[in-house]
DSSP file (Angstrom, degrees, kcal/mol; ACC not computed):
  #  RESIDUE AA STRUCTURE BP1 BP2  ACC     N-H-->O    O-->H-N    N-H-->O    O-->H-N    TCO  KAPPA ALPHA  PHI   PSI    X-CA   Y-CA   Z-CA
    1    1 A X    >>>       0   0    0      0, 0.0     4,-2.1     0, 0.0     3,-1.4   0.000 360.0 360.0 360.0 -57.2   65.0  109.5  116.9
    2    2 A X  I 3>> +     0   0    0      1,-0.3     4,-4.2     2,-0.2     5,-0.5   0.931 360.0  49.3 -16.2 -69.0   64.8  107.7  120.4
    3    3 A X  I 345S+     0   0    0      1,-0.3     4,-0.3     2,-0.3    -1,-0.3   0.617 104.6  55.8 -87.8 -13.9   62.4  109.5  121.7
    4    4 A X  I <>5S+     0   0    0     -3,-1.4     4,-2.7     2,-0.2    -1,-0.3   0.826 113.3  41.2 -74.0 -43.0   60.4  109.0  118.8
    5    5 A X  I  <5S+     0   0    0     -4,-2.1     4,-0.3    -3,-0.3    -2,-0.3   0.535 111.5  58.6 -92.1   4.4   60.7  104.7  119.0
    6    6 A X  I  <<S+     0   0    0     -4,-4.2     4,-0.3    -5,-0.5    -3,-0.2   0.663 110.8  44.1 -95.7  -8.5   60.2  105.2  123.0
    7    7 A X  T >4<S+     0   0    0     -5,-0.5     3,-1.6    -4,-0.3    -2,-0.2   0.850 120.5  38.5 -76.4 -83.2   56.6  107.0  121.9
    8    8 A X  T 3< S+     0   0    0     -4,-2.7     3,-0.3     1,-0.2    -3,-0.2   0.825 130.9  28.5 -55.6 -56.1   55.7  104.5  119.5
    9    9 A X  T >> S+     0   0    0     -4,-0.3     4,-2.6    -5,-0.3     3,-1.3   0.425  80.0 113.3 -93.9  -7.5   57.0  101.4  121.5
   10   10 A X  T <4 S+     0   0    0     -3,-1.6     4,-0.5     1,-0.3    -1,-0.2   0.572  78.0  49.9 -59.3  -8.8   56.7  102.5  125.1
   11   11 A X  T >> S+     0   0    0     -3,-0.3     4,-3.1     2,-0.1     3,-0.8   0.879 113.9  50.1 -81.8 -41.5   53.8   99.8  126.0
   12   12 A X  H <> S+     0   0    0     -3,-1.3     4,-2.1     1,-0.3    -2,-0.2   0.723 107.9  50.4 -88.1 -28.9   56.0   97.3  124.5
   13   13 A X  H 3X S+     0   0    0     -4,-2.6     4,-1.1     2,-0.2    -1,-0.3   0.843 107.3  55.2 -73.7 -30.1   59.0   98.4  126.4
   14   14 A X  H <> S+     0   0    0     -3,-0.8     4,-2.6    -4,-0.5     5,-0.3   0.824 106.0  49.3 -59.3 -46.9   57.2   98.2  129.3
   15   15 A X  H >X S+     0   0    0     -4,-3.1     4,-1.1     2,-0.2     3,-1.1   0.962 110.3  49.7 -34.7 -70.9   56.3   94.8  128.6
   16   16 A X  H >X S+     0   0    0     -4,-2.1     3,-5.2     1,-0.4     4,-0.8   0.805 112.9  53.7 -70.4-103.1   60.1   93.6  127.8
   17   17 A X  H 3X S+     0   0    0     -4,-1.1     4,-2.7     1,-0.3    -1,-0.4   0.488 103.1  48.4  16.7 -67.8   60.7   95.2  130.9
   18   18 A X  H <X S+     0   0    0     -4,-2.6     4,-2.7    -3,-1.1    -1,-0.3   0.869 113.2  54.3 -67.3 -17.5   58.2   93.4  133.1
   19   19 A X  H <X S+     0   0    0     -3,-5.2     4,-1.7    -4,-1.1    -2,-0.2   0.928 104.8  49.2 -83.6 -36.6   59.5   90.0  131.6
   20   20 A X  H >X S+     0   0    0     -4,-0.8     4,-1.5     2,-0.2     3,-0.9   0.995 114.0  44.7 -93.3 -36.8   62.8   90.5  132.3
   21   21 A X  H 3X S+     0   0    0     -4,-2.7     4,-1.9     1,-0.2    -2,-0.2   0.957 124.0  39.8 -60.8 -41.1   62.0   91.5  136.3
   22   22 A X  H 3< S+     0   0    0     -4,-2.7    -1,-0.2    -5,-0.4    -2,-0.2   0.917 117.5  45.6 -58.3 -33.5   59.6   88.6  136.3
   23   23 A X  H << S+     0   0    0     -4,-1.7    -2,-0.2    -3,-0.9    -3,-0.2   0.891 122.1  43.8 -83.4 -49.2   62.1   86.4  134.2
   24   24 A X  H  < S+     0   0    0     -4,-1.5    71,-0.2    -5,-0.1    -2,-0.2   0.550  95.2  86.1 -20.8 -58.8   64.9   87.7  136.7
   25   25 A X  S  < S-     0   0    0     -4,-1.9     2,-0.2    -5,-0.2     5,-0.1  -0.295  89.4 -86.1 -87.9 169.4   63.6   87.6  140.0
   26   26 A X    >   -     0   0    0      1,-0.2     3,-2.3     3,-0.1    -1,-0.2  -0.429  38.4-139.7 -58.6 124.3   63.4   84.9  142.7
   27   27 A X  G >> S+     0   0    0     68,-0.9     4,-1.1     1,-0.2     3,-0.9   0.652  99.3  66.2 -61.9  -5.3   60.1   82.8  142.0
   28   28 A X  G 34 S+     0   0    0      1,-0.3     5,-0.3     2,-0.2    -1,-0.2   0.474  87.7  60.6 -50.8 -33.8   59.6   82.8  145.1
   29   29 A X  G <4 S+     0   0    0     -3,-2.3    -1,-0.3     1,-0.1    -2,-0.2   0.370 102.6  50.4 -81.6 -11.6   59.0   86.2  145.5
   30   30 A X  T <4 S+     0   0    0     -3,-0.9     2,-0.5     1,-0.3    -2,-0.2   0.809 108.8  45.1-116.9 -43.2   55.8   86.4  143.1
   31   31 A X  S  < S-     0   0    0     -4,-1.1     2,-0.9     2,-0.1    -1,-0.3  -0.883  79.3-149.8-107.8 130.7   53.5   83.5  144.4
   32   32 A X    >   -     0   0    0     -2,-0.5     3,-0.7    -3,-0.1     2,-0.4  -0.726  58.6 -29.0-105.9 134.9   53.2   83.5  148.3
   33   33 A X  T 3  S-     0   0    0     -2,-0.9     3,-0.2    -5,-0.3    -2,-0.1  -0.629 114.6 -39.6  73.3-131.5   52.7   80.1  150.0
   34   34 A X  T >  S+     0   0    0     -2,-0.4     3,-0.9     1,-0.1    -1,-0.2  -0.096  96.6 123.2-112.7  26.6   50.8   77.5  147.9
   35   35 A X  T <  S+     0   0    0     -3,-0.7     2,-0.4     1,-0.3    -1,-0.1   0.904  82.1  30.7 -35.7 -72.9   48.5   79.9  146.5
   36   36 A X  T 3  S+     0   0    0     -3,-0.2     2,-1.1     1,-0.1    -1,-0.3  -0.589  74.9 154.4-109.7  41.2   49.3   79.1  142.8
   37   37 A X    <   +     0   0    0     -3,-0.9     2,-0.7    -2,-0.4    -1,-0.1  -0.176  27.6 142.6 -79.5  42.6   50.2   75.2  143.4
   38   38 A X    >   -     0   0    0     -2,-1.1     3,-1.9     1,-0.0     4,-0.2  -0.679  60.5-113.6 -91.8 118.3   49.3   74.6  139.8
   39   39 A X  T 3  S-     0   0    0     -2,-0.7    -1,-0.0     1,-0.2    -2,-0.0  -0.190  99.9  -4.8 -43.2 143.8   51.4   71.8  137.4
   40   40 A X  T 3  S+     0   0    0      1,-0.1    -1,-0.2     2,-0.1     4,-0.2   0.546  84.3 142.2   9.1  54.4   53.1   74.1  134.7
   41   41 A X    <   +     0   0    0     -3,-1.9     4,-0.4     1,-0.2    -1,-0.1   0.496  66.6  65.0 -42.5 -27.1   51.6   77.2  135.6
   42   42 A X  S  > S+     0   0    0      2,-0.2     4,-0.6    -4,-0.2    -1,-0.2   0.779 101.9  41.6 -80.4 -43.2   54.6   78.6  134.9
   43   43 A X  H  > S+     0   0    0      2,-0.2     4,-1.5     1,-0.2    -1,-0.2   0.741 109.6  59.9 -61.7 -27.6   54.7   77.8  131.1
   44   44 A X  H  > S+     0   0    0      1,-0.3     4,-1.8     2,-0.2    -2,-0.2   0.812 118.3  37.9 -83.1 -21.8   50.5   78.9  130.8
   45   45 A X  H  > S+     0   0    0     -4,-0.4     4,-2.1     2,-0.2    -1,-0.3   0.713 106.6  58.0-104.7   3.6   52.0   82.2  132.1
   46   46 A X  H  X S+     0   0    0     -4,-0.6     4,-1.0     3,-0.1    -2,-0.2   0.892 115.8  43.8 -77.5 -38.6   55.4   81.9  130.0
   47   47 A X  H  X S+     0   0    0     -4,-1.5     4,-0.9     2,-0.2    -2,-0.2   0.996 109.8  52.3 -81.0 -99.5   52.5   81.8  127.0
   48   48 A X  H >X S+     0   0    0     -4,-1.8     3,-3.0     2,-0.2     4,-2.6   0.652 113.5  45.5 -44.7 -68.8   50.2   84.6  128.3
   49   49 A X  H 3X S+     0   0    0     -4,-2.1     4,-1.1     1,-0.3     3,-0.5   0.758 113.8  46.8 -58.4 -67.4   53.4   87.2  128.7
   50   50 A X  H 3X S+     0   0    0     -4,-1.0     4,-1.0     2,-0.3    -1,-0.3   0.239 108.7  51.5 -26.3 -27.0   54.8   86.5  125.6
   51   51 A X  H <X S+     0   0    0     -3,-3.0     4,-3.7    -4,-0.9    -1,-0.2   0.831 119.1  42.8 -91.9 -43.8   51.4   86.7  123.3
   52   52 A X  H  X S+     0   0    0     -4,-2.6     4,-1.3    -3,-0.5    -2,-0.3   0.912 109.1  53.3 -52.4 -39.5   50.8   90.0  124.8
   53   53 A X  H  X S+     0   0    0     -4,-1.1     4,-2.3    -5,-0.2    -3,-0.2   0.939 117.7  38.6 -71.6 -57.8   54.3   91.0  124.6
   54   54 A X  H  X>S+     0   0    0     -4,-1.0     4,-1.3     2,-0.2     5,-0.5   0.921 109.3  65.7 -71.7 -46.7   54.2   90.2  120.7
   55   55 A X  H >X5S+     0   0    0     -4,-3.7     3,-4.0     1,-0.2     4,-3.5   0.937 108.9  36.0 -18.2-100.2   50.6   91.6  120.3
   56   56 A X  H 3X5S+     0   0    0     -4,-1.3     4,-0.9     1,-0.2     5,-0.3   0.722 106.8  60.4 -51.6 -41.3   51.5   94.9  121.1
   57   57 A X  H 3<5S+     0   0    0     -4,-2.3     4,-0.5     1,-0.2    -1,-0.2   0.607 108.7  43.9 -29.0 -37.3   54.3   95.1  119.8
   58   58 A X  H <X5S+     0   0    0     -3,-4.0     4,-1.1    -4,-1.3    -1,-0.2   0.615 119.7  46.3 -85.6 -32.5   52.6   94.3  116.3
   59   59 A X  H  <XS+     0   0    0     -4,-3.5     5,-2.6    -5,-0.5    -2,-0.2   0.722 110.4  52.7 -76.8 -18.3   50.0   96.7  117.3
   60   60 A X  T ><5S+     0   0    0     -4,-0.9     3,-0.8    -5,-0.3    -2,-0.2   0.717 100.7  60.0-104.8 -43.9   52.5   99.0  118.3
   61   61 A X  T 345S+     0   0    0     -4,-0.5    -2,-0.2    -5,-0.3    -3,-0.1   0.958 110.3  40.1 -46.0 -58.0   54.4   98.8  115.1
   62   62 A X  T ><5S-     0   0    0     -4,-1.1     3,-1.8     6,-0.1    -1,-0.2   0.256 116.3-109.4 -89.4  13.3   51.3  100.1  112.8
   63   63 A X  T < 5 -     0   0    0     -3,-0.8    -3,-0.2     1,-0.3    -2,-0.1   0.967  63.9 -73.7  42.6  52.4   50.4  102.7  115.7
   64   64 A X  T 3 <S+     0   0    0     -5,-2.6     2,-0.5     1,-0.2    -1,-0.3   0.741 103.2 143.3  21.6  47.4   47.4  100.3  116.1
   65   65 A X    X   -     0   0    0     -3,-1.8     3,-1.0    -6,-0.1    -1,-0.2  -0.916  48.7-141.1-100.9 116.1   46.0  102.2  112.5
   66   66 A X  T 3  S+     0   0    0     -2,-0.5    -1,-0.1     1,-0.2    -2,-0.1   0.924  99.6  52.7 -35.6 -50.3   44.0  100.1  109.6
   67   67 A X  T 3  S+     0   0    0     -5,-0.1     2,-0.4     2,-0.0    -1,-0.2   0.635  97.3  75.9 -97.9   3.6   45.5  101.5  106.8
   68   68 A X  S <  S-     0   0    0     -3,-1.0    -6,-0.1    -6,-0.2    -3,-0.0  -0.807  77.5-120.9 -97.3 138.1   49.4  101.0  107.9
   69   69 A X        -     0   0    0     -2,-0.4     2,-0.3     1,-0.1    -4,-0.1  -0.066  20.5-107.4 -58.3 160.8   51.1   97.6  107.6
   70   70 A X        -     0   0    0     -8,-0.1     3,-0.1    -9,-0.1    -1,-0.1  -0.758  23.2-134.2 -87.2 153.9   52.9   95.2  110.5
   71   71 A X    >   -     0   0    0     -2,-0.3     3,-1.6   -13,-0.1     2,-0.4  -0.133  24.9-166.4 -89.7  45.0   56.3   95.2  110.3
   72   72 A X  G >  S+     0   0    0      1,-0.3     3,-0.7     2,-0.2    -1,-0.1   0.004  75.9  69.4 166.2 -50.2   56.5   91.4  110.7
   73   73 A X  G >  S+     0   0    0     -2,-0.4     3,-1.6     1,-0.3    -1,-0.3   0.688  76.8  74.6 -62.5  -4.3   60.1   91.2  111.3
   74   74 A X  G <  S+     0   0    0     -3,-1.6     4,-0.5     1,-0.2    -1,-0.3   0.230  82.0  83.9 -80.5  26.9   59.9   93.0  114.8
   75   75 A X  G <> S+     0   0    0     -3,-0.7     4,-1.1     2,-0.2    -1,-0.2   0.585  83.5  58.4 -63.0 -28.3   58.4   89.0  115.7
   76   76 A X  H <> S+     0   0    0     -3,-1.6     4,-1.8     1,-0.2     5,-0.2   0.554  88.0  74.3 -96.6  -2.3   61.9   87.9  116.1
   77   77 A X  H  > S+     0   0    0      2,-0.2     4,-2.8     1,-0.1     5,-0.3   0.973 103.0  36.6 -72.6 -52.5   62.2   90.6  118.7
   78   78 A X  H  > S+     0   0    0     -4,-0.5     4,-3.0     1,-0.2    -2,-0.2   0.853 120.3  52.2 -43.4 -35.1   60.0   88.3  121.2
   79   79 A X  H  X S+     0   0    0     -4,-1.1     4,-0.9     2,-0.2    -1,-0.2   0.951 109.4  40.5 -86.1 -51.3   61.6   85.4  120.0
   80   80 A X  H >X S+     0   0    0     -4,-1.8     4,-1.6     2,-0.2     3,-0.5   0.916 117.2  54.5 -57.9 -58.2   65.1   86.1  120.2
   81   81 A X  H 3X S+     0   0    0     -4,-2.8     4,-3.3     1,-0.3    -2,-0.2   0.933 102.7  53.7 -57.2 -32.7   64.4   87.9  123.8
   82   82 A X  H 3X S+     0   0    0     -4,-3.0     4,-1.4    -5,-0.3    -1,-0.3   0.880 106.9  54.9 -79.1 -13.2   62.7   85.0  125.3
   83   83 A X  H X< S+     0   0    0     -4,-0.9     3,-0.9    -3,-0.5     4,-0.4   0.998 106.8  55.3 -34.1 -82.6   66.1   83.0  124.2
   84   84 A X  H >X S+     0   0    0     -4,-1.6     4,-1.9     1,-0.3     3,-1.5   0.765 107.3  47.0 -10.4 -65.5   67.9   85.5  126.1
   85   85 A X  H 3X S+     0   0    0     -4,-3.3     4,-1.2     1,-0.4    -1,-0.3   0.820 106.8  47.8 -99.8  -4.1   66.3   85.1  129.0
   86   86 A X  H <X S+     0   0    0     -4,-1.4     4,-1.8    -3,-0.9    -1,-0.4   0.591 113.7  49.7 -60.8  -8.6   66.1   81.9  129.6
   87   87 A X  H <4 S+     0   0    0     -3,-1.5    -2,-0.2    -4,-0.4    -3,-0.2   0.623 113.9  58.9-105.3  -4.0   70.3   81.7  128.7
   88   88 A X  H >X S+     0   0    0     -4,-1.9     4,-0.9     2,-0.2     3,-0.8   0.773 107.0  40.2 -26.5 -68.0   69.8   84.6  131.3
   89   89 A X  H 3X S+     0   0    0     -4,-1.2     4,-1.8     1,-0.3     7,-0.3   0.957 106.5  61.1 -56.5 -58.1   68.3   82.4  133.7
   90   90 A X  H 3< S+     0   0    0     -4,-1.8    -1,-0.3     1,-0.2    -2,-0.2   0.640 122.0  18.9 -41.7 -25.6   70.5   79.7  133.1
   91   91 A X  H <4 S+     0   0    0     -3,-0.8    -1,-0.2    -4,-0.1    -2,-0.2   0.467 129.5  34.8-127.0  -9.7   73.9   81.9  134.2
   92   92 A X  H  < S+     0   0    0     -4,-0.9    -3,-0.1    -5,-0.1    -2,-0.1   0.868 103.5  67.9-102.5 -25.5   72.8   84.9  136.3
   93   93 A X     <  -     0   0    0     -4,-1.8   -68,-0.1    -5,-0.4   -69,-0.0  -0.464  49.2-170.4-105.3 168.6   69.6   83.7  138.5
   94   94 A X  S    S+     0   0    0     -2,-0.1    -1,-0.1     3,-0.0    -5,-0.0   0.407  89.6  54.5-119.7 -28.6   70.2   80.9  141.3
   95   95 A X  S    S+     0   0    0    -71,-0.2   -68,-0.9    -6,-0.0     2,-0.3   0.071 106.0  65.0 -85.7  18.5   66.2   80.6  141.7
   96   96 A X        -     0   0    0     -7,-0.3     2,-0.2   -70,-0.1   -72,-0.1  -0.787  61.3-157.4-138.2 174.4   65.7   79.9  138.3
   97   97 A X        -     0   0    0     -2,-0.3    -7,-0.1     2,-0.0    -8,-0.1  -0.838  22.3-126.4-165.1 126.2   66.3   77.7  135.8
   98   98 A X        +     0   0    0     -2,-0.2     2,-0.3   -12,-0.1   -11,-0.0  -0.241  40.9 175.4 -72.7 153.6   66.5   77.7  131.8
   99   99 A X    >>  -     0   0    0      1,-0.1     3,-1.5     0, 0.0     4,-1.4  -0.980  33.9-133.6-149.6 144.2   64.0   74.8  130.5
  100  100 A X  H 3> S+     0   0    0     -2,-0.3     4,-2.1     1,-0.3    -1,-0.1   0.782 104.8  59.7 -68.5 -11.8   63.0   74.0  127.0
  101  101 A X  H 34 S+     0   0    0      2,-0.2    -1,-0.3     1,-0.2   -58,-0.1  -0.068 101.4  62.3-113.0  26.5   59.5   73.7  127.5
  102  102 A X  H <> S+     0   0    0     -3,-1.5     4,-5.9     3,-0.1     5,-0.2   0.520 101.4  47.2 -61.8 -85.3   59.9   77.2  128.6
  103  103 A X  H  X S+     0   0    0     -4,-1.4     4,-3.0     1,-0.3    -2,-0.2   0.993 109.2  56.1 -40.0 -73.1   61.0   78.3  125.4
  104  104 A X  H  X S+     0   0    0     -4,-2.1     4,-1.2     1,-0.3    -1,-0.3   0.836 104.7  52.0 -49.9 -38.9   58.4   76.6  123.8
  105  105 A X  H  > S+     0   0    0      1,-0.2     4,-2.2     2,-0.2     5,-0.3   0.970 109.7  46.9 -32.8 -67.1   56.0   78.2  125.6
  106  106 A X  H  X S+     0   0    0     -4,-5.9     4,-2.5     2,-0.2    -2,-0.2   0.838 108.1  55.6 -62.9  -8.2   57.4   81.2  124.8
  107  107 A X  H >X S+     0   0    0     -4,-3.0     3,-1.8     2,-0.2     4,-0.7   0.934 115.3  45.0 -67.2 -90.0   57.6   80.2  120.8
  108  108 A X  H 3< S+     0   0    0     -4,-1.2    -1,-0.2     1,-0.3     4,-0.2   0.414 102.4  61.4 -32.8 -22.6   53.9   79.5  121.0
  109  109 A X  H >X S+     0   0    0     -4,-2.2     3,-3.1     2,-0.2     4,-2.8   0.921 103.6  50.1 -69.2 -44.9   53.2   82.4  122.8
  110  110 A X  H <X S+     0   0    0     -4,-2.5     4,-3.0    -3,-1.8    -2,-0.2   0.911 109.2  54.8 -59.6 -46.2   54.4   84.8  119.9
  111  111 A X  H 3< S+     0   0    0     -4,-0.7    -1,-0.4     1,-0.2    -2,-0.2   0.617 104.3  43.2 -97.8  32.5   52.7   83.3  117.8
  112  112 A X  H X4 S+     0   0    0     -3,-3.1     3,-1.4    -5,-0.2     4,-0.4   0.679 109.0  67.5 -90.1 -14.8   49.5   83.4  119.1
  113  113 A X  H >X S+     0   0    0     -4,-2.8     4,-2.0     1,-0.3     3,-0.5   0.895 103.0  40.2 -41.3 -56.4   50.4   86.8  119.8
  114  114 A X  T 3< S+     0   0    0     -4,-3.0    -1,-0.3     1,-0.3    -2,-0.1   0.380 113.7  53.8 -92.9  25.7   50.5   87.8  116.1
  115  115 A X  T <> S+     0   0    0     -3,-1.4     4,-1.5     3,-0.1    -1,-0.3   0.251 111.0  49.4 -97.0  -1.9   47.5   85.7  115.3
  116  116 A X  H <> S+     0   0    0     -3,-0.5     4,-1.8    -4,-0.4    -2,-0.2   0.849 117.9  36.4 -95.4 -29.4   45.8   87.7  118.1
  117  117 A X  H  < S+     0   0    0     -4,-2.0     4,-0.5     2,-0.2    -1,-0.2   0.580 109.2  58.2 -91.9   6.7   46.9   91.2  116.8
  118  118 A X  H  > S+     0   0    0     -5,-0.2     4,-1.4     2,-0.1    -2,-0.2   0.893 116.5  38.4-105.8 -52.4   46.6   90.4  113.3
  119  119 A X  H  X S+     0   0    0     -4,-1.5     4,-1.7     2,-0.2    -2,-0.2   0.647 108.6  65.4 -56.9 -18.8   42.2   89.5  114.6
  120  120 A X  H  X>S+     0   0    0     -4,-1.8     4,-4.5     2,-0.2     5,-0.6   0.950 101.7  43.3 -80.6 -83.4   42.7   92.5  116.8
  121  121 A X  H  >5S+     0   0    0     -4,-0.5     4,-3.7     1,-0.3     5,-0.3   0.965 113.5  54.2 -38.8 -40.2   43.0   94.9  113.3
  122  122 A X  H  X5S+     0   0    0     -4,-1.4     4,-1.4     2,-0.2    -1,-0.3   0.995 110.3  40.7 -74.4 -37.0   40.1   93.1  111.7
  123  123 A X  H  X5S+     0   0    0     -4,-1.7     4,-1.8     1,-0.2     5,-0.3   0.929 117.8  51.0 -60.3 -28.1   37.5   93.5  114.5
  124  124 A X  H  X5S+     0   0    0     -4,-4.5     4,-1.0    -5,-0.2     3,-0.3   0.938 108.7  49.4 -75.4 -31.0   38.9   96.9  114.7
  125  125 A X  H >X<S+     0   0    0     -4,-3.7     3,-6.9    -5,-0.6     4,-0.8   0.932 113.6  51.4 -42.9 -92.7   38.5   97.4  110.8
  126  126 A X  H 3< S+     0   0    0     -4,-1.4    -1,-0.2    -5,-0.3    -2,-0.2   0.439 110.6  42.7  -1.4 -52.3   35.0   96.2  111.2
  127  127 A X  H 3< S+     0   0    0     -4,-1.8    -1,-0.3    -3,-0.3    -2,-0.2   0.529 111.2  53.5 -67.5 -35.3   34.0   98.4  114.0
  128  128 A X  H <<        0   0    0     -3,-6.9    -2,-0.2    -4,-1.0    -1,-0.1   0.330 360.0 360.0-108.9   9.8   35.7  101.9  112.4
  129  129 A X     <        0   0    0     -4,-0.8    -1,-0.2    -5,-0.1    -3,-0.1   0.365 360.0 360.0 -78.8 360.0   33.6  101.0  109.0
């Protein structure tokens, strides 16, 4: 049974995965110098991971196939994990710091994440017609 939801999920794990080593590590480490000196860059990309993250996932669910449903409640998996790692940040990291407008980022990312995979299935309908 594992090894059957690490086949279906395995982009998605990969994801979770990259979020918590990004979410994890020193920021310091990721952008070098003043490269990336952008005001609340950090949120536009707190937003990016997170609508991808929930994308696939949703895509991931229905084995990216028309005629199968999302399972809808696997949303609360993104949502509940970006909790986590910000209360993550907040106790474990020394370079980091939990912030609400963080969170909200990520809230917003998920769902534009399942509005993106929910248009993702219609073009794809469209296309395989």
């Amino acid at each position: 049974m594992l090894y059957r939801i690490i086949k279906q999920y395995y982009k998605s794990i990969i994801i979770g995965l990259l979020i918590t080593w990004l979410s994890l590590s020193g920021s310091k480490t990721m952008v070098p110098g003043r490269m990336l000196d952008i005001p609340y860059i950090d949120k536009i990309g707190h937003f990016a991971m997170y609508a991808f993250f929930s994308a696939i996932l949703l895509l991931d669910s229905c084995r990216w196939q028309l005629n199968r449903s999302f399972i809808y409640p696997l949303i609360l998996i993104p949502l509940l994990f970006g909790a986590i790692m910000e209360i993550m940040q907040m106790t474990l990291t020394t370079s980091r710091k939990a912030e609400t407008f963080d969170l909200l980022a990520n809230v917003g990312g998920v769902l534009t994440g399942l509005l993106a995979a929910y248009l993702t299935r219609m073009v794809l309908a469209r296309f395989r017609a």
